[in-house]
N, C-alpha and C positions, 0 to 999 in steps of 0.2 A: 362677526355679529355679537361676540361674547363683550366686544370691547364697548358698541355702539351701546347697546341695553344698560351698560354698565354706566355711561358717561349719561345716558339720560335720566336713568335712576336717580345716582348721585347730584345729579343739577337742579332736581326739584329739593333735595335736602341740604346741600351745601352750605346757601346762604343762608338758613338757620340756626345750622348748629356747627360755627365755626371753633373749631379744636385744635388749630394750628398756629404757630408763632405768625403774624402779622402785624403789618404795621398800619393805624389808621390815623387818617387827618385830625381827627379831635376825637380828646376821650371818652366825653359824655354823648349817649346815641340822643340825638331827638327825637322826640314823641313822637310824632308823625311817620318818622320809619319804624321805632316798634309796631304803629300801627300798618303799616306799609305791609309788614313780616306776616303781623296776624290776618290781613286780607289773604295774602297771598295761601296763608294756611288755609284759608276759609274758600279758597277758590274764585276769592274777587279779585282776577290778576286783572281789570284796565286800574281799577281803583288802587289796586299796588303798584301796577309801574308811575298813576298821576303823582304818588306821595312820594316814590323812591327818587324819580328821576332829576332834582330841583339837587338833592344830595348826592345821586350819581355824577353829576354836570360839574357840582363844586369839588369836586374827587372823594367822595367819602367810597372806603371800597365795598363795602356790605352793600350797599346799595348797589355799587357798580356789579358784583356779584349777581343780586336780582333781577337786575334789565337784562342779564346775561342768562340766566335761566328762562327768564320770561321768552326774550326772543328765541334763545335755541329749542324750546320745547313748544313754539306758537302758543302760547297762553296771554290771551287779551289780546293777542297782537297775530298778524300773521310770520308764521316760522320763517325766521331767516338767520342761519348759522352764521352769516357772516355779519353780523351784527352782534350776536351773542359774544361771536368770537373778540369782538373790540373791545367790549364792556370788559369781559372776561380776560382780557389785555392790560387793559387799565390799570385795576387791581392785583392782574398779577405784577406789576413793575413798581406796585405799593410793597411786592411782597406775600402777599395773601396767599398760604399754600394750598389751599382751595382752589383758587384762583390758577394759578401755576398749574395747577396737577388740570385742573377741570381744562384749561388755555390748551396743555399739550394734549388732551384727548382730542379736542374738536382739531388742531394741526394734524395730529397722526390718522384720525377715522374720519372727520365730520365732513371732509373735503371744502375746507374752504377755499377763502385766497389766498393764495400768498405762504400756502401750507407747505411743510416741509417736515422728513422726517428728523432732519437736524433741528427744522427748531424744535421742531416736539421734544426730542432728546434731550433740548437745555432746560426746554417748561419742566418736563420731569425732574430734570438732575436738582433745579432750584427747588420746589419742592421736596422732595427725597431728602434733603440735605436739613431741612425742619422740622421730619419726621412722619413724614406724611406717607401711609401707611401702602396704598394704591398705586400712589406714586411712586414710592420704593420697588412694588412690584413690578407696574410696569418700565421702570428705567430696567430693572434685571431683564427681562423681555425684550427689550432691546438690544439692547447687551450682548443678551446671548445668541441673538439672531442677526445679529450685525447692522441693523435699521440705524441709520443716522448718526452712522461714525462707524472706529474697526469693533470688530466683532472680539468682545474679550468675556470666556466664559468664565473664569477665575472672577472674576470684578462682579458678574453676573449672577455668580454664587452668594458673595459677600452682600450684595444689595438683598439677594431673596431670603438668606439666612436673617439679616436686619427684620424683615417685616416678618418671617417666619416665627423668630423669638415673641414678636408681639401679638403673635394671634392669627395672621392673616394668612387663609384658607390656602389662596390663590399661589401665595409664596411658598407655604409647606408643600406644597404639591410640585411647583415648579426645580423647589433647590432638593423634595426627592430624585423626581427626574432625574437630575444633574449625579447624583450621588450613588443610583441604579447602574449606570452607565459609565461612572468614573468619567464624569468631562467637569473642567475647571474646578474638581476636587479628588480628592484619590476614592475609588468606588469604595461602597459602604451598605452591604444588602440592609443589615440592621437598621442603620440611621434614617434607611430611605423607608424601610416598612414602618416606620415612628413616625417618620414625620407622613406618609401617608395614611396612618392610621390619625396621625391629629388632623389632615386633613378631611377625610372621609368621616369623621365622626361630626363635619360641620357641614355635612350633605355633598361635598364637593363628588359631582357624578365620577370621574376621571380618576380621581385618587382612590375612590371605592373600586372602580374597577381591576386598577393597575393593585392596590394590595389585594382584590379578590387573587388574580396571577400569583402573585408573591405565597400565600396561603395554600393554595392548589399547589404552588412546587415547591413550600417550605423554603423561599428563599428568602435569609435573613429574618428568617421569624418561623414558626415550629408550624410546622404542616396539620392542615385541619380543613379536611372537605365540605364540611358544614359549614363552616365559617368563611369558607371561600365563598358558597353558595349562597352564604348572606349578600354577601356582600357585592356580588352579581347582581342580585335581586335587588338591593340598594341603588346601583347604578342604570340596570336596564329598566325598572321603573320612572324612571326620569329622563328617558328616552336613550339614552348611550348605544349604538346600533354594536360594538362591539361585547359590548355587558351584555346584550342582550341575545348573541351567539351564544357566550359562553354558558349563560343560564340555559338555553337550550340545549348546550351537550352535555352540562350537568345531570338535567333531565334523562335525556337520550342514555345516559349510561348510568345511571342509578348513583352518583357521586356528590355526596353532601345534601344529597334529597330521593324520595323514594322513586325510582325510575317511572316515567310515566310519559306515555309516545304522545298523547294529545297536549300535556304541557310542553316536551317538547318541540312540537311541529307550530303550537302558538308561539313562543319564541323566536325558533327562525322565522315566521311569517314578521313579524316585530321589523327583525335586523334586515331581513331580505328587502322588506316593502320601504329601507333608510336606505338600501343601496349595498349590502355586507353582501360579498360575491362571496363569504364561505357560507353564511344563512342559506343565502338563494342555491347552492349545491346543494346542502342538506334539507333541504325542504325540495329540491326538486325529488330526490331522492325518495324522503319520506310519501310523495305522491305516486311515484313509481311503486315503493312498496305497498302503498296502501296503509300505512303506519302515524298513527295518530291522525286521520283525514282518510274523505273516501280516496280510494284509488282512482286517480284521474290521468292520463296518459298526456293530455296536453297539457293540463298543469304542468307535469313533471317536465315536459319538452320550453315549456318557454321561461321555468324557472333556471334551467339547466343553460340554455341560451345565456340569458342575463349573465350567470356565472359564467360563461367562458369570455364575458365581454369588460367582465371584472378583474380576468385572468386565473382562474382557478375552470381544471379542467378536469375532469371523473371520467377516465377512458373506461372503468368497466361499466360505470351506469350507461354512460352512451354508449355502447357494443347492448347494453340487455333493453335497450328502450329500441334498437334500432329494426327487428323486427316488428314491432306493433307499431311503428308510426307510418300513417298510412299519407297520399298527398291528400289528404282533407285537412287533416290534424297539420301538417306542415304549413298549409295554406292559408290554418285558422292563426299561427302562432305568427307565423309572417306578417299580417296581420294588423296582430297586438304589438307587436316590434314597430311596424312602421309606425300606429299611433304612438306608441312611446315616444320615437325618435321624432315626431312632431308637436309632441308637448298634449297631446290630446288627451283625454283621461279613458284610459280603458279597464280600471278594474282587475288587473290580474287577480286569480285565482290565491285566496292563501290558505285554504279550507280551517281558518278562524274565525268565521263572521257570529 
């Protein structure tokens, strides 16, 4: 999903503000595609594709760019990626690393035709290879996942570390990773809590969570529960289900913030209600004790379910719930499991509302 959002964003801005080496049919633009550019700005895509398209046709690639935005995002036109995809073809075989980079998102996510993770892999690598910052990152992504060729994490370093020097969130986060773990470079607690601190400093939820960890166990950077707990808070704020645990055991045990069971039990209800089988324990938990939330008996029974269905299992809360559930409470959570497992909305319990 992270990819899709990312390729549609970037599409509406692309052919604007080209910052990459390309190459274009003639050097002076025509009036009428600047004018083209500022419809488009202005939200009059039929009147931008009539001006672009006479220039798209004779290969000018800015323009070929535009039709390719226009169609993949349905503006003026109706959506059709595999038409974005051609424009955006065009141009990139001019060159354009816009083009290239934008060509291999819609091969890799947009499911066209004739889509492949190889070619995506070459759209990227031609791109990447011009500077093109996205692209950088996503060819490392590849790379290191083995998508559309061998799988080489060394290479996959060197590509994220390229775009990491320059700024880019997505890279500093990725060649952490790599650098936490020692794959495709020799481990590096420090390096990796640097570069997820420059990550996370540009909101990236993931890198704020993963240095919250690092923080919490002084790994690679000086331990500070406080500052863990920022930075939890950073992350589960912007929905992260696993930041969003952790802020609730911070909670739960008075670490980095002043203990408090109703922030607590709001928290795991957060990560539980994203699917966190260790929330949904600890919130079953907290409704068995009555701690932060009224004591509710089936609450605690159908949050406790959920978690064993996540694979996290609490044999002593299930032994102390196992006298008060009576078959009503069994019959009521059965239930809310069967609508669940049919997609139906039933509202569990996360005593947050």
């Amino acid at each position: 999903m992270r990819h899709l959002f990312l390729c549609a964003t970037l599409l509406l801005a692309a052919p604007f503000v080209p910052t990459h080496a390309q190459t274009e049919v003639r050097d002076v633009e025509p009036d009428d595609l600047a004018s083209a550019r500022a419809a488009y700005l202005e939200a009059r895509y039929k009147e931008a594709m009539e001006l672009a398209r006479p220039h798209a046709e004779r290969g000018h690639a800015e323009a070929q760019m535009l039709l390719g935005s226009l169609y993949t995002n349905g503006h003026g036109v109706t959506a059709d990626t595999d038409e974005g995809a051609r424009w955006f073809s065009l141009a990139a075989a001019q060159g354009n690393a816009d083009a290239q980079y934008l060509y291999g998102m819609l091969l890799e996510y947009g499911g066209v035709k004739g889509a492949s993770s190889e070619k995506a892999r070459e759209s990227f690598l031609a791109a990447a290879r011009q500077g093109h910052l996205p692209a950088q990152t996503e060819l490392g992504m590849m790379l290191a996942a083995g998508n559309g060729g061998p799988k080489d994490l060394a290479s996959a370093a060197d590509w994220f570390e390229t775009a990491a020097a320059q700024g880019d969130a997505n890279a500093q986060y990725y060649l952490a990773t790599l650098l936490a773990r020692g794959s495709g470079r020799p481990a590096n607690q420090a390096e990796a809590a640097r570069l997820f601190t420059l990550s996370a400093d540009q909101g990236h939820e993931e890198a704020n969570y993963r240095l919250g960890l690092m923080l919490q166990d002084g790994a690679g950077i000086e331990k500070d529960a406080v500052a863990a707990a920022r930075r939890f808070r950073a992350a589960a704020e912007r929905g992260l289900p696993d930041a969003q645990a952790s802020l609730g055991l911070a909670y739960l045990n008075g670490e980095g913030v002043e203990r408090n069971d109703t922030f607590a039990a709001k928290w795991f209800a957060e990560a539980a209600l994203r699917g966190n089988a260790q929330a949904q324990e600890h919130l079953a938990r907290r409704f068995f004790l009555g701690q932060g939330v009224t004591r509710d008996i089936t609450a605690a029974l159908l949050w406790h379910s959920l978690a064993e269905r996540g694979g996290i299992t609490d044999e002593t809360l299930k032994n102390a719930m196992e006298p008060e559930i009576t078959p009503e409470i069994r019959a009521r959570v059965a239930r809310q499991l069967e609508k669940l497992d049919a997609g139906r909305p039933s509202s569990p319990s996360t005593g947050a509302d």
